[in-house]
Backbone bond lengths (Angstrom), bond angles and torsions (degrees), N, CA, C in turn:
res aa  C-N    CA-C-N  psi(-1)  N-CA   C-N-CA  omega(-1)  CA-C   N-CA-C  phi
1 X - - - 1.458 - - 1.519 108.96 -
2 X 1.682 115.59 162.64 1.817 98.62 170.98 1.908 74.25 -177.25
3 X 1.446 92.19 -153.32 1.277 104.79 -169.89 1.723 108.42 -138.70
4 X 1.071 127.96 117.85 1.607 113.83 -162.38 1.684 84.83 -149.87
5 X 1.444 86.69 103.44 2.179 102.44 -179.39 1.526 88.95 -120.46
6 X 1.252 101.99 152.49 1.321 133.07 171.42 1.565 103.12 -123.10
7 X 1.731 105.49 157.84 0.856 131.05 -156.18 1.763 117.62 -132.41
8 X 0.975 129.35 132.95 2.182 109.47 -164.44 1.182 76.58 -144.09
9 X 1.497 114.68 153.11 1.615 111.73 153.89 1.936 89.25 -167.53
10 X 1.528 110.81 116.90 1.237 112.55 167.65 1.756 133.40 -117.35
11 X 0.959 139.96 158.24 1.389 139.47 174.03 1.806 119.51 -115.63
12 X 0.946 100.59 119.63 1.841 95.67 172.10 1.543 106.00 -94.80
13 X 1.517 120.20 102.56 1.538 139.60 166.65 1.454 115.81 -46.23
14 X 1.637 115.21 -39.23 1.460 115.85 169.91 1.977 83.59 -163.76
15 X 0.951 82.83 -177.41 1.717 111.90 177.83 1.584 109.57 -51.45
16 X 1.482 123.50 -27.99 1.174 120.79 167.73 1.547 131.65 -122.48
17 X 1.022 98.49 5.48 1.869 123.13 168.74 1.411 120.70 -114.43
18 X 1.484 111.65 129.23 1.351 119.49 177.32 1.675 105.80 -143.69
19 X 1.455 97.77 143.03 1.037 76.35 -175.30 2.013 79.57 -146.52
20 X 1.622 88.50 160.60 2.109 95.69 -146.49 1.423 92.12 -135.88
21 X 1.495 125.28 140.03 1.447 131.17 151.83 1.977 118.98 -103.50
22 X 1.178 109.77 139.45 1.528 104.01 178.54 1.968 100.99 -146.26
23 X 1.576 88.55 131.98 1.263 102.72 156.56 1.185 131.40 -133.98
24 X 1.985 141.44 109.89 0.801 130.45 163.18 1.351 133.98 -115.81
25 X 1.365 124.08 -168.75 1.748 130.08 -166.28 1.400 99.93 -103.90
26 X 1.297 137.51 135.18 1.536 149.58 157.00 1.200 110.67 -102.64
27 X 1.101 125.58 176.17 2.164 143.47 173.11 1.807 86.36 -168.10
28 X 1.298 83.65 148.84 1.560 91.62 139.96 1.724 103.51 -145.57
29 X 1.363 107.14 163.92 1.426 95.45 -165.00 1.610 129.04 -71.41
30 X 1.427 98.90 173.59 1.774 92.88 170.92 1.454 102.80 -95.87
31 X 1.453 101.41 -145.62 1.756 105.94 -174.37 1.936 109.38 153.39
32 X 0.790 111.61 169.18 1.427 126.27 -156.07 1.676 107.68 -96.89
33 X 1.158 97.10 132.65 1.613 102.29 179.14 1.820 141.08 -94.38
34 X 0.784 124.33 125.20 1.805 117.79 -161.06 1.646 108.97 -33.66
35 X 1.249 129.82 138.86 1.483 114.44 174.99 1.344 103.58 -50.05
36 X 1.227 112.01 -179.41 1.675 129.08 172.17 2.026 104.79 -161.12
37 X 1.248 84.36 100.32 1.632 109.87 172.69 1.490 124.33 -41.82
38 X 1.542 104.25 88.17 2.033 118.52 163.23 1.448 84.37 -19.46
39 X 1.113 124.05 -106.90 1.743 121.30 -160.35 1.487 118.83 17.50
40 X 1.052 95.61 -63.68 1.446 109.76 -168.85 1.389 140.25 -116.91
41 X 1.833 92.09 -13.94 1.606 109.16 174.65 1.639 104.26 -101.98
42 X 1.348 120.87 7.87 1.251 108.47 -139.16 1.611 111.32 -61.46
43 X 1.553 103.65 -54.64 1.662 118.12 174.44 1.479 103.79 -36.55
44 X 1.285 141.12 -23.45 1.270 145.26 -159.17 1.750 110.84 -90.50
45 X 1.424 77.99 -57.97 1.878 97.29 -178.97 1.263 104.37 -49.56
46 X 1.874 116.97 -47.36 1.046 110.16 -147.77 2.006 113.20 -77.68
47 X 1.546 79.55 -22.43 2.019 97.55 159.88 1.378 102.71 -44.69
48 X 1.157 117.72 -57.79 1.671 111.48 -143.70 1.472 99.71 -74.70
49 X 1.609 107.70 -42.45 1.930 117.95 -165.59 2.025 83.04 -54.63
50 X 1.132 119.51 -48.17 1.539 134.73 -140.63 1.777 87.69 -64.69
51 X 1.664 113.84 -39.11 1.596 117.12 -162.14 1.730 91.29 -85.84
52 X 1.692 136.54 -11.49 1.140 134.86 -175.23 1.748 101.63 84.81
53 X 1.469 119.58 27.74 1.581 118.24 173.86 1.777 93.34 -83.03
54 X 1.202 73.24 -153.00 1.573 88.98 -163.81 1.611 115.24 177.65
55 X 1.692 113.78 88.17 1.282 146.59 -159.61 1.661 96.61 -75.42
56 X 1.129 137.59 -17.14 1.753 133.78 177.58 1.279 92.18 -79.38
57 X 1.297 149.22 -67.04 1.847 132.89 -155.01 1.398 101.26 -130.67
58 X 1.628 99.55 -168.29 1.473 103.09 174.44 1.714 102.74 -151.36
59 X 0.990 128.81 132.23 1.444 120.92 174.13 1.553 118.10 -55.70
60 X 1.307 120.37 173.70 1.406 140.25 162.42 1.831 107.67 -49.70
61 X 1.051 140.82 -174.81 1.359 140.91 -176.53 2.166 84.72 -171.40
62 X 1.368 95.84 140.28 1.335 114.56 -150.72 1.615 91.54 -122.41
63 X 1.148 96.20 159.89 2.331 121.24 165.85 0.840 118.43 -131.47
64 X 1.205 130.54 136.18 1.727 114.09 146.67 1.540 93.41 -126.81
65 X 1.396 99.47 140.06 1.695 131.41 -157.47 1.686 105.80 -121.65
66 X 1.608 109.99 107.12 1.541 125.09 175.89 1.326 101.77 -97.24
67 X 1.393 113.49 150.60 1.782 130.86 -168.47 1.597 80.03 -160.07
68 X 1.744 81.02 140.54 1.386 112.92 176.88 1.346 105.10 -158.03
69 X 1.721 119.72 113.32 1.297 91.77 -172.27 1.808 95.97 -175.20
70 X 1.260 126.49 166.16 1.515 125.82 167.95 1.161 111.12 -153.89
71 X 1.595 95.35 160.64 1.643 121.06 -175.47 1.562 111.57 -118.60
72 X 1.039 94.21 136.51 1.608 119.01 177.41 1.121 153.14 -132.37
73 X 1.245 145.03 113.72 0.947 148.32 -148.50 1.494 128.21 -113.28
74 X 1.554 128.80 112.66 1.540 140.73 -140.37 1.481 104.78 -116.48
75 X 1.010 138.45 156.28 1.353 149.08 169.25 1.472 115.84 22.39
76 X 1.335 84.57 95.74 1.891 90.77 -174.72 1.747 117.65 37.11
77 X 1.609 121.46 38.69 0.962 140.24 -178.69 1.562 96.10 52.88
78 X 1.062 131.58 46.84 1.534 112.71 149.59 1.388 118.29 -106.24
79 X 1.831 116.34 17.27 1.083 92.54 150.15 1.457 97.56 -159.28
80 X 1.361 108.80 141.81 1.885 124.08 -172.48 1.447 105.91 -106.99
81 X 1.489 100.03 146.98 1.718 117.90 175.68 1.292 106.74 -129.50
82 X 1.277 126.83 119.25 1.117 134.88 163.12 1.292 136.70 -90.82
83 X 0.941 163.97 98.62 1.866 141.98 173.85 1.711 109.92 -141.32
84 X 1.475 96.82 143.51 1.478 125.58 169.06 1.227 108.83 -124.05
85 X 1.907 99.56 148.74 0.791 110.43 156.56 1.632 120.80 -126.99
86 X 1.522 114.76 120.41 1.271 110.23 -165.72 2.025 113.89 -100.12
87 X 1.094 111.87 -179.23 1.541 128.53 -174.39 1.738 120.52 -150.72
88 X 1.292 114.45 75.02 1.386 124.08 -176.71 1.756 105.46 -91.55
89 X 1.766 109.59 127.28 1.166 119.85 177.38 1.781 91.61 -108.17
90 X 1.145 107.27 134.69 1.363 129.10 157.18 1.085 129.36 -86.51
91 X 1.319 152.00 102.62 1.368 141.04 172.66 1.743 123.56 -122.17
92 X 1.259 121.45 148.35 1.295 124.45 -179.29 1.987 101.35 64.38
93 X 1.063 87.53 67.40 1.650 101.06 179.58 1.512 100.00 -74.12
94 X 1.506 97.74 144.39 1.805 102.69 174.19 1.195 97.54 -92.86
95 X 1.195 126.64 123.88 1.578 130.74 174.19 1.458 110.10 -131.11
96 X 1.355 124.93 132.83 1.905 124.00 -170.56 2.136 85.58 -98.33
97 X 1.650 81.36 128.91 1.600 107.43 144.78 0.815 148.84 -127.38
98 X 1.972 114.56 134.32 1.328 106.01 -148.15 1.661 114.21 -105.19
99 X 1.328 121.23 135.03 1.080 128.09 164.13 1.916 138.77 -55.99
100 X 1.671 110.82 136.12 1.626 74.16 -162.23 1.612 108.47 -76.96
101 X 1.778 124.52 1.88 0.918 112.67 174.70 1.717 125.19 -71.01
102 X 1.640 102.58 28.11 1.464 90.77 -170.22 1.191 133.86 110.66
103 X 1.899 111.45 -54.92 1.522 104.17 169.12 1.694 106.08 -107.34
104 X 1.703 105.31 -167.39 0.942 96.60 168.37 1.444 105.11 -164.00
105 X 1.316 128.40 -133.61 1.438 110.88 -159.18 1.643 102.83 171.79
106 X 1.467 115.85 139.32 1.866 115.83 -169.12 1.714 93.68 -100.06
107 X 1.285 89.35 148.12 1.718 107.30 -171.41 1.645 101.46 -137.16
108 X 1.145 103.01 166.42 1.584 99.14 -175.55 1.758 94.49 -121.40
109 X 1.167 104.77 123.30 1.747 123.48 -162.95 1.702 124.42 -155.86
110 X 0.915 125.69 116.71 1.554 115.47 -176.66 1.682 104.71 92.45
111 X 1.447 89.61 147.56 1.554 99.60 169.76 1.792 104.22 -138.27
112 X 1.528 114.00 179.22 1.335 114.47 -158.07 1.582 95.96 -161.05
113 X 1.039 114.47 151.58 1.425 132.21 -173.91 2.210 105.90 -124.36
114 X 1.352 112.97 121.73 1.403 90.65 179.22 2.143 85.70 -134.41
115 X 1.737 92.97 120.57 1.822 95.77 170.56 1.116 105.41 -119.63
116 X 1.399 115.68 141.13 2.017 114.60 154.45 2.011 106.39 -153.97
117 X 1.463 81.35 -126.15 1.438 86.20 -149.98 1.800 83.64 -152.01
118 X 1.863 97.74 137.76 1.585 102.83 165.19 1.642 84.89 -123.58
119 X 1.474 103.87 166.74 1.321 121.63 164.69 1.794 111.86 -138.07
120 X 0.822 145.42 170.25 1.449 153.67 -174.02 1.148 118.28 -167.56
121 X 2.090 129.78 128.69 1.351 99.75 -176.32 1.984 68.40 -142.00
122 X 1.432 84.53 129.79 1.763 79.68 149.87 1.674 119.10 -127.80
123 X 1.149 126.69 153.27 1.411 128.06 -175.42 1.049 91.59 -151.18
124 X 1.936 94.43 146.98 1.408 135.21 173.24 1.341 111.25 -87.45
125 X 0.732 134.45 52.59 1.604 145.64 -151.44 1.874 100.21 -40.99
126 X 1.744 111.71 -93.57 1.496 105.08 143.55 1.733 138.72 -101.43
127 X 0.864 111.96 -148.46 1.785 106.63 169.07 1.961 106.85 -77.94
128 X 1.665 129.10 6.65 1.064 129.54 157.84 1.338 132.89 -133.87
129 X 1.377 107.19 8.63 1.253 132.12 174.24 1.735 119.94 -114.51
130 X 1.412 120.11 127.72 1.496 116.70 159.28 1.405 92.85 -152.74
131 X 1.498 91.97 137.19 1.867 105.80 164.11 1.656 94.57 -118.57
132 X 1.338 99.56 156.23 1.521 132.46 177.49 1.772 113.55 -112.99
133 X 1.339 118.43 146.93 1.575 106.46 178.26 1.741 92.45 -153.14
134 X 1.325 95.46 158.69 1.682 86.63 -178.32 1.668 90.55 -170.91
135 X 1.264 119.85 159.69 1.752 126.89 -173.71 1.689 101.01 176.89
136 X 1.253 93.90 136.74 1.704 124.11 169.46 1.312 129.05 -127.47
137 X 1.453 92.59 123.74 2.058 102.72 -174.94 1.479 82.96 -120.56
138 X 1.516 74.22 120.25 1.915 105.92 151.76 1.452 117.01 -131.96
139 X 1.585 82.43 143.85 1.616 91.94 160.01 1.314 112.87 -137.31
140 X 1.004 112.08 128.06 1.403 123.46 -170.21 1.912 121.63 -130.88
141 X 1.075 130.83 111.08 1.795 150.20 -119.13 1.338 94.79 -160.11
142 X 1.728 118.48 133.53 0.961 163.82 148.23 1.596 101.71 -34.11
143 X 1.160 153.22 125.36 1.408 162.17 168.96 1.552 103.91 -100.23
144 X 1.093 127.02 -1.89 1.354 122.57 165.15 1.623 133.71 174.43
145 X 1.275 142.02 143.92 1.043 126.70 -138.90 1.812 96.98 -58.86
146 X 1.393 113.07 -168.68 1.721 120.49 -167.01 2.022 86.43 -175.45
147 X 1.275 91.77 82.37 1.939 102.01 174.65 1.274 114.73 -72.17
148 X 1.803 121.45 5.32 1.438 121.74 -177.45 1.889 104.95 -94.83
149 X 1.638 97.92 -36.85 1.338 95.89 -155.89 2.173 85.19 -95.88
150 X 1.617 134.26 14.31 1.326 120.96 -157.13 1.491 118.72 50.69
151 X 1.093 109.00 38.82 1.445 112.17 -175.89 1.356 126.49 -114.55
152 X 1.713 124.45 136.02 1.390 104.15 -177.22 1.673 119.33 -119.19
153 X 1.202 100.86 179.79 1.239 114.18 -167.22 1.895 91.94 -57.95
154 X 1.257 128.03 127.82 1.365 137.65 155.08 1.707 118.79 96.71
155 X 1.586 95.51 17.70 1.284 124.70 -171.47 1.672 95.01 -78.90
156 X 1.274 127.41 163.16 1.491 137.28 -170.84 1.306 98.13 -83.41
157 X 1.331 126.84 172.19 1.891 122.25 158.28 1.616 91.26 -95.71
158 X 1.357 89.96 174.88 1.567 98.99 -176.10 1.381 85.51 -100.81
159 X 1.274 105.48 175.66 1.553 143.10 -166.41 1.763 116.58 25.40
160 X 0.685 89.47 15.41 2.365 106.15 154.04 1.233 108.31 -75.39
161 X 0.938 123.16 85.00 1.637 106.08 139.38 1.597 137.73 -59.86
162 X 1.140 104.09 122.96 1.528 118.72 -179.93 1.993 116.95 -39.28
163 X 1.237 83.06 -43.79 1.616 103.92 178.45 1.530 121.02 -117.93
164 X 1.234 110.48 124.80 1.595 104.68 156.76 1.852 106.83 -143.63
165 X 1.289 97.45 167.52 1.361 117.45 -166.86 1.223 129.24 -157.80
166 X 1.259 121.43 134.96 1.477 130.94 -162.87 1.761 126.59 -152.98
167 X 1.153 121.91 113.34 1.465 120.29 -152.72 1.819 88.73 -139.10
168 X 1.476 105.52 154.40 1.318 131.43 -179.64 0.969 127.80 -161.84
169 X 1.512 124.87 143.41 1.415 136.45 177.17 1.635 131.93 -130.95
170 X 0.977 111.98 86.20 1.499 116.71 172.99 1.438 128.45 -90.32
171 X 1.580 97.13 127.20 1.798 102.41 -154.13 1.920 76.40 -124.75
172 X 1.818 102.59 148.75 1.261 98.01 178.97 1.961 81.75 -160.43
173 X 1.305 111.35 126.27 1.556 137.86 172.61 1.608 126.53 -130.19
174 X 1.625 102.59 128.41 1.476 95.72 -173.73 1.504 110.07 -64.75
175 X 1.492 112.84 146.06 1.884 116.85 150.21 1.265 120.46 -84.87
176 X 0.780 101.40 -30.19 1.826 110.95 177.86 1.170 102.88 -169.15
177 X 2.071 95.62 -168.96 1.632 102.68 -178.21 1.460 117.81 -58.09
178 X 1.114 138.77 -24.08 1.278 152.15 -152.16 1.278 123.21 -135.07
179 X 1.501 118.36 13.09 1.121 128.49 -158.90 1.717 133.60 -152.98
180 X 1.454 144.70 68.53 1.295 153.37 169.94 1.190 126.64 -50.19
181 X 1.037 105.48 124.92 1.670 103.51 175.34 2.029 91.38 -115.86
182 X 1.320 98.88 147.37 1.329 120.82 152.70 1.751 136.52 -130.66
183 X 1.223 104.55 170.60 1.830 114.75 161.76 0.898 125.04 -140.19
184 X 1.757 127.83 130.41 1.554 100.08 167.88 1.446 97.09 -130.62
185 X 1.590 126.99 151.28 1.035 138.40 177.82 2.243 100.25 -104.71
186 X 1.305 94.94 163.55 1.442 115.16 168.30 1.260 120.25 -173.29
187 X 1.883 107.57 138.73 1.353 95.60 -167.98 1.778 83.68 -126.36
188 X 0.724 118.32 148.20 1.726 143.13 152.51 1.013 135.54 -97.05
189 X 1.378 128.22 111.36 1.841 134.48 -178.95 1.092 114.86 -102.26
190 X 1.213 144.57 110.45 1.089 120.90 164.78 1.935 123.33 -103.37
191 X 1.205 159.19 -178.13 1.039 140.10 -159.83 1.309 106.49 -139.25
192 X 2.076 131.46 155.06 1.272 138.71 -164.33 1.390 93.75 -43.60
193 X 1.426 108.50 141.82 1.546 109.72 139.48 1.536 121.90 -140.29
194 X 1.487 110.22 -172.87 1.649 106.89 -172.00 1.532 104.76 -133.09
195 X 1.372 94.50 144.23 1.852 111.04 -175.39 1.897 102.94 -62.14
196 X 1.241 106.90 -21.23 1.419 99.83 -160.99 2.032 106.29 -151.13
197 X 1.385 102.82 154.59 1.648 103.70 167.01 0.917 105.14 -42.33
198 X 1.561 117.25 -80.52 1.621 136.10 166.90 1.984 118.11 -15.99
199 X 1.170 100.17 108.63 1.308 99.65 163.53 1.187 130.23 -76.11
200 X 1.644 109.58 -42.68 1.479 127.27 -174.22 1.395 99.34 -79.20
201 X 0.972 148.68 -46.22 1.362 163.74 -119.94 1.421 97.03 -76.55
202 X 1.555 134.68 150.80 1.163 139.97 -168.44 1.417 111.56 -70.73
203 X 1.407 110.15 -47.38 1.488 132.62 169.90 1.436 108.41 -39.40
204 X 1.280 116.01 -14.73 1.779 94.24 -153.19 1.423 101.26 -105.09
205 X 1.695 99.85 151.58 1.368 99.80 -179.27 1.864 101.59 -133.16
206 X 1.175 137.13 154.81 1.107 128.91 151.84 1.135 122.16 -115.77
207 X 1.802 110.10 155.04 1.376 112.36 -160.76 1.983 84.75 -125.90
208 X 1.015 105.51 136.02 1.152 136.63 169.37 1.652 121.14 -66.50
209 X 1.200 108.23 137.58 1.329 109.53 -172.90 1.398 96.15 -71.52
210 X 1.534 99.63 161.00 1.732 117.24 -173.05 1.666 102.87 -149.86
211 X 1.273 116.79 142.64 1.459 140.70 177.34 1.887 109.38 -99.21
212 X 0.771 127.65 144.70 1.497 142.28 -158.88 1.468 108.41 -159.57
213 X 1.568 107.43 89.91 1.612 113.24 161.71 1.475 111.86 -90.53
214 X 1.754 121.34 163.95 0.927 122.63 -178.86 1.623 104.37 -161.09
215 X 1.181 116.27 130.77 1.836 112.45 -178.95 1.900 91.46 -139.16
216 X 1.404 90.25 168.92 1.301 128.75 -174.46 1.961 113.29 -159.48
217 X 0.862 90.24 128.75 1.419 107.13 -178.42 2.200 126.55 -133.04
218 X 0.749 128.90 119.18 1.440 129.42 -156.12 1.443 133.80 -169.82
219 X 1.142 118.40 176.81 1.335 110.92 -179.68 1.720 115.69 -133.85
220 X 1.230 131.20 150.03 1.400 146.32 -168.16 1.484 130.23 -134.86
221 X 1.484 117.10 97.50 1.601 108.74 -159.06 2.142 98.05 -135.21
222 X 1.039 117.92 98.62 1.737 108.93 165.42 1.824 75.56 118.57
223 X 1.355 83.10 -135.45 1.945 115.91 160.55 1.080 127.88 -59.49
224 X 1.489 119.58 -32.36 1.226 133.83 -134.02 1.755 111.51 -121.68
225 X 1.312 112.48 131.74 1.329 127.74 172.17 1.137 136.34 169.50
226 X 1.637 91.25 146.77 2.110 127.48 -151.24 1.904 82.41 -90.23
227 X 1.379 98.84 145.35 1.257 112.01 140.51 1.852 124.08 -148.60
228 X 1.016 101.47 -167.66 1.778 102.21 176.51 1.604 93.97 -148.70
229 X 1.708 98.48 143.60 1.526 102.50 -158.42 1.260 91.15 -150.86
230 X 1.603 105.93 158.35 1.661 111.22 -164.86 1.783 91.10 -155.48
231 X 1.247 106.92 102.69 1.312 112.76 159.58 1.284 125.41 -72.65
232 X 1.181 138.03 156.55 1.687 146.24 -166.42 1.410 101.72 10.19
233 X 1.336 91.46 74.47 1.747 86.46 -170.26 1.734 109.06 -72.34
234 X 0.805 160.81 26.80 1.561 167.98 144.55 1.722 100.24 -85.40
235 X 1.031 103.36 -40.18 1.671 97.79 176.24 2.171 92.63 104.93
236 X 0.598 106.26 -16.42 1.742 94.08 -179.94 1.704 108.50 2.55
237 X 1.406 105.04 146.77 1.716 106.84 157.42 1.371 90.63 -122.72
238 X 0.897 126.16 76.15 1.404 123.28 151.86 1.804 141.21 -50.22
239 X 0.882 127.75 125.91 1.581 106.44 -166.87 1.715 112.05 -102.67
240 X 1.557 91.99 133.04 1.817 95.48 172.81 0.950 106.31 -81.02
241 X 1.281 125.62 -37.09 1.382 110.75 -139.96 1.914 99.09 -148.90
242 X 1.269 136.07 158.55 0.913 122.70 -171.98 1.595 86.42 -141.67
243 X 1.091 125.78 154.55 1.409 140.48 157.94 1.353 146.44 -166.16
244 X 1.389 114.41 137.67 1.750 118.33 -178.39 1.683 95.50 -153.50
245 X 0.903 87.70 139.03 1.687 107.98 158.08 1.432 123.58 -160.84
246 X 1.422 100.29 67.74 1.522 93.02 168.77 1.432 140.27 -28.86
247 X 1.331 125.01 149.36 0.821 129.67 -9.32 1.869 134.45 -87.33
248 X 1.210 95.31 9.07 1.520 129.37 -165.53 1.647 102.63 -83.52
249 X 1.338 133.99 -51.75 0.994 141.40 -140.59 1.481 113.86 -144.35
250 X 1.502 112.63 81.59 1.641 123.69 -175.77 1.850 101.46 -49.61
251 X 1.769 98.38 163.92 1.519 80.82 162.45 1.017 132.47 -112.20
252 X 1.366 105.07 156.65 1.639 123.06 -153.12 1.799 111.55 -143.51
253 X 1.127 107.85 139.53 1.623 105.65 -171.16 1.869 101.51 -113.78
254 X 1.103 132.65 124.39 1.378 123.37 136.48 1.828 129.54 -87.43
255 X 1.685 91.25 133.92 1.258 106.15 -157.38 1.421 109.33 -116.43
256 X 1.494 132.26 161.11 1.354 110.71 178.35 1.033 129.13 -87.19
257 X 1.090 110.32 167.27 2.150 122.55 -166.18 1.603 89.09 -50.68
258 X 1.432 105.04 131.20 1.834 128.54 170.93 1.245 109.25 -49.84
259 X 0.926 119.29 -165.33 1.574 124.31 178.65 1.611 86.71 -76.41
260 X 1.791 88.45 164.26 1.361 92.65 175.13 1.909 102.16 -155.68
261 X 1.434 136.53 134.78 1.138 110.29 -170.89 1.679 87.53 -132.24
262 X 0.795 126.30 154.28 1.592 155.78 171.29 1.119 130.48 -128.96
263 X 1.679 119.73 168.26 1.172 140.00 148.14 1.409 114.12 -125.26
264 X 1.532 105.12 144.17 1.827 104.91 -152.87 2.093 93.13 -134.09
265 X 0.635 110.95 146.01 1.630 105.44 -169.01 1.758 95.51 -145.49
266 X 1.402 117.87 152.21 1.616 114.70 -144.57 1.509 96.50 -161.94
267 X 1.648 128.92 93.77 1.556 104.90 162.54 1.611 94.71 -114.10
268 X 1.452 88.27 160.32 1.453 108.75 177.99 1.613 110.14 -101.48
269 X 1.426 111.05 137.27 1.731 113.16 162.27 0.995 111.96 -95.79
């Protein structure tokens, strides 16, 4: 049980400006941890009972989430600007520590601070044109050392990227009376990130920023419509995800889906 209220409060400046504050409460849950065998951990355990931890569960780990930010509206609303800037405190982080006998066990330890900035612009460019644009800077830092994970106070989180980015273009022209053709392009950025606090750390791996185009091109007449579509069309291997954890888990990267090209066909009832 707990208490997790949110908070909204907005102002309209004129008819096409607003501008809004929000603060609310997050958890995500706790939960119970695998035994880990006196036998062999015992000298270990008896550390943790000795610091007043407690190797059977782990609590919930909590947020509270600041927004600051407005929306706006440009030329006879055909074209909107958005941006926030938010302030997330982390506290009672679930973090796993590992024992050198082998196992180990999640504890709730360390807290973290993550601030930036979104922006959003969409435009109606003409009556067959609109592009979209949108990007997020974060930085997001350790508030204090964390001696389970080698981690220090003002260290990055892993898998944040500092940067991301996202832009689009949808173009749509008649063929005839009965008949549309369109395109839409999209590109996706996403920015470096790291497997771990730890830079030096054996564990750590970095994954490299990666670019992600994507088009579609087609036609639309009644209900009905064909297109042809090309995912990551450059082919990128980009990496999501990076991983090792010895001794369990060789390393291994997941990367995103290859190129991919199609034909996609669409009626409406």
């Amino acid at each position: 049980d707990g208490f997790n209220p949110k908070f909204n409060v907005s102002y309209d400046v004129t008819d096409d400006v607003m501008i809004y504050a929000q603060a609310a409460r997050g958890f995500r849950y706790g939960g119970i941890n695998g035994s880990i065998p006196e036998s062999v951990c015992a000298d270990e355990l008896a550390e943790v009972a000795r610091d007043g931890g407690d190797t059977r569960f782990f609590g919930p780990d909590k947020t509270w989430n600041y927004e600051l930010g407005t929306k706006t509206s440009l030329a006879d609303g055909k074209v909107s600007v958005n941006a926030t800037y938010f302030h997330v405190k982390w506290d009672d982080m679930q973090t796993s520590r590992s024992f050198e006998c082998g196992f180990g066990f999640r504890e709730n330890i360390g807290k973290a601070t993550s601030k930036g900035l979104e922006f959003e612009l969409n435009a109606r460019v003409t009556d067959n044109l609109s592009v979209n644009f949108g990007a997020t800077h974060i930085d997001s830092q350790l508030n204090e050392d964390v001696p389970n994970l080698n981690a220090e106070k003002g260290d990055n989180a892993p898998y944040v990227p500092k940067l991301t980015m996202n832009g689009s273009v949808d173009y749509q022209r008649p063929l005839s009376d009965t008949m549309d053709g369109f395109l839409w392009a999209n590109v996706q950025h996403t920015g470096e990130r790291h497997t771990e606090f730890d830079l030096l750390g054996a564990n750590h791996r970095r994954m490299a920023a990666y670019t992600l185009a994507n088009l579609r091109v087609g036609v639309k007449w009644d209900n009905f419509e064909i297109s042809v579509f090309a995912n990551n069309l450059f082919d990128s291997a980009g990496i999501i995800r990076s991983l090792r954890r010895p001794p369990f888990d060789p390393d291994a990267k997941i990367r995103v889906t290859p190129r991919t090209i199609g034909l996609s066909m669409r009626v409406d009832f």
